[in-house]
C-alpha positions in Angstrom: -14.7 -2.7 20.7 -16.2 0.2 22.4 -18.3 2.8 21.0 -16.9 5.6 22.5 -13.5 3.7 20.8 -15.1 4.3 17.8 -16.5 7.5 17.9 -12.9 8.8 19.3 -10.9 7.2 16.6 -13.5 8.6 14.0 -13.1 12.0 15.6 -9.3 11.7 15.4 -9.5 10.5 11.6 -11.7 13.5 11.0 -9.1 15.9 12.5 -6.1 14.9 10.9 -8.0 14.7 7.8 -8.8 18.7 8.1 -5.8 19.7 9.0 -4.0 17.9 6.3 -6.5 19.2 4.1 -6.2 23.0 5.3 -2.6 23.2 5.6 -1.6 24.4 2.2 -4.0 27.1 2.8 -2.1 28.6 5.9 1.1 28.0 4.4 2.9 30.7 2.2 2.7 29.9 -1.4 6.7 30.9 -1.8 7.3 27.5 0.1 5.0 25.1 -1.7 6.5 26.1 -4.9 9.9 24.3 -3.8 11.4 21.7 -5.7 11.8 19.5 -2.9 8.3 19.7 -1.9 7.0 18.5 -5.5 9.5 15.8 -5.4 7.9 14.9 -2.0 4.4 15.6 -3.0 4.8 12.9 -5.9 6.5 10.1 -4.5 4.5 10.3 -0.8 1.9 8.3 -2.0 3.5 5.5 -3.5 5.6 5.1 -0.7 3.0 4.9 2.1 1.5 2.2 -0.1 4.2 0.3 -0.5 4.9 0.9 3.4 1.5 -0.5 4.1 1.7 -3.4 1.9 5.3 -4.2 3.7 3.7 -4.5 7.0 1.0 -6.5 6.1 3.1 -9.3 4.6 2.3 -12.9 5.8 5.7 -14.4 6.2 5.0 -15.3 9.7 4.0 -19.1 9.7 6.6 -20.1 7.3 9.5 -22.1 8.2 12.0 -24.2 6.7 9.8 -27.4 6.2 6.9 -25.4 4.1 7.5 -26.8 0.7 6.4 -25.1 -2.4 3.1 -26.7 -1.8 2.1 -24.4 1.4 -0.6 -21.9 1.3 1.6 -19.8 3.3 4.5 -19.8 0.6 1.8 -19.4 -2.3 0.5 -16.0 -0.7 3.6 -14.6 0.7 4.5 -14.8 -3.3 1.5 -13.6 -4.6 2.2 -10.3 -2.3 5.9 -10.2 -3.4 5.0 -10.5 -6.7 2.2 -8.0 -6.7 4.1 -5.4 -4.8 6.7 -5.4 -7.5 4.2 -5.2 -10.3 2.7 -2.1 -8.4 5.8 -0.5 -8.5 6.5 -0.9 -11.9 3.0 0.0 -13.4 3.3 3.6 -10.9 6.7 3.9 -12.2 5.4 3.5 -16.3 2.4 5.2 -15.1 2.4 8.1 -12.5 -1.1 6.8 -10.9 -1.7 5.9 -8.1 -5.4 4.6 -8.9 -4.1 2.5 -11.3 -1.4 0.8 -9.8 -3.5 0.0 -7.2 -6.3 -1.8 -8.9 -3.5 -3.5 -11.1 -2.1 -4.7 -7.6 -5.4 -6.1 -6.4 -5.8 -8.2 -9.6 -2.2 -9.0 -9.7 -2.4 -10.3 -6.0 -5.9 -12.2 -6.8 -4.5 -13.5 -10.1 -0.9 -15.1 -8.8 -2.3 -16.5 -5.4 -4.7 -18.1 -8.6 -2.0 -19.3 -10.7 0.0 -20.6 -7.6 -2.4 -22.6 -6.1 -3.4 -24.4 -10.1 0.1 -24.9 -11.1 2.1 -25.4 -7.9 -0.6 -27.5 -6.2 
């Protein structure tokens, strides 16, 4: 990669960042009091998580011959698996912080049990 790749992309980061950051500022206060914006406001995070973790699923080199034996299988699992338990912990909980660290040791602890008691 380039550096002027970089630097451009870091720029770009940085201005979205500010702008997201400064928006409620310029925006009346009557219309981030609505109901709808809360609703929004709460559930946004989760739901780009989840979106990110959707995309990065690794269903790509499995086929009809992996058996429950394949790496592949074991991880694409492990993902499913910790995704759901993500879900449920930011549903009992409400945080995001949480739910995330429970998903990296959920995803770390079934690829773990997978690959012990499925071989």
């Amino acid at each position: 990669m380039s550096s002027s790749y970089l630097i451009l992309a870091t720029f770009a980061m940085a201005a979205v960042t500010f702008v997201t950051r400064a928006l409620p500022a310029l925006i009346p206060k009557k219309l981030l009091d609505t109901p709808w914006l809360h609703r929004l406001n709460e559930s946004l995070p989760l739901s780009v998580m989840v979106l990110l973790i959707l995309t990065s699923l690794s269903y790509q080199n499995l086929s009809v011959t992996n058996g429950m034996h394949s790496a592949e299988l074991h991880l694409l699992m492990a993902q499913i698996g910790a995704l759901l338990l993500v879900l449920l912990v930011y549903h009992i909980s409400r945080q995001l912080l949480v739910s995330m660290v429970v998903g990296i040791a959920a995803i770390n602890g079934l690829l773990w049990l997978f690959t012990q008691f499925l071989g």
